[in-house]
C-alpha positions, -999 to +999 in steps of 0.1 A: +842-682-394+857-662-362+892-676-350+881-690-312+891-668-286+908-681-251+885-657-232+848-669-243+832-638-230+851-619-261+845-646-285+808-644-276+811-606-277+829-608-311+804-635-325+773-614-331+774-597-358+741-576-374+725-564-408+708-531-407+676-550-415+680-572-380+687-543-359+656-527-370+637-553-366+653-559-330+642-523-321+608-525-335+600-552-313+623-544-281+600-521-262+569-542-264+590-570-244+572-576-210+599-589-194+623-559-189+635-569-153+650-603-168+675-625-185+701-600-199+687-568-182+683-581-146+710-569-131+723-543-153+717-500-143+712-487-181+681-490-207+679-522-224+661-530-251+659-565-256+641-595-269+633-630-252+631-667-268+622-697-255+612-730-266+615-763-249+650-763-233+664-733-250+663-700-229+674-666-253+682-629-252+694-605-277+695-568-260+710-535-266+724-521-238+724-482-240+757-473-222+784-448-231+791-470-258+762-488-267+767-523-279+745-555-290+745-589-271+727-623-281+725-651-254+717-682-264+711-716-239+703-746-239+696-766-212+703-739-191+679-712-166+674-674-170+704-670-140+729-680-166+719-656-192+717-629-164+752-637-152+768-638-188+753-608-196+762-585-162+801-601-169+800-585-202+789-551-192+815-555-164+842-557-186+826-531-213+814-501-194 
């Protein structure tokens, strides 16, 4: 289990870890999302290849974000709306690009 970081935008960062097998699978399935223009890639300028969830109140995203240094990012909600996971996620690339 990961120590808890003060700053929860790097203990989110630092949280996600994947297999070989689940990041295949993630870009298998990434480019036939419909819903490019949302959630994680809303309001971020690089290619994103991601993948929505949602069921009752949960709201998800787990993207790749194709910058300099490309890197993996999974959102998950609940009780929450697709603003949140679009404001998380443009914070992140903020302090990563």
């Amino acid at each position: 289990m990961l120590k808890k970081e003060k700053h929860p935008l790097k203990w989110l960062a630092m949280s996600w870890r994947l297999s070989i097998n689940k990041m295949a699978l993630l870009l298998m399935h990434s480019p036939r999302q419909k819903y490019d223009d949302q959630r994680i890639a809303r309001d971020i300028p690089v290619k994103v290849a991601h993948k929505i969830g949602d069921a009752y109140d949960f709201r998800h995203d787990v993207a790749i974000l194709y910058t300099n240094s490309p890197y993996v990012i999974a959102i998950f909600t609940d009780h929450s709306n697709y603003d949140t996971i679009s404001n998380i996620s443009k914070d992140i690339y903020e302090v990563l690009k």
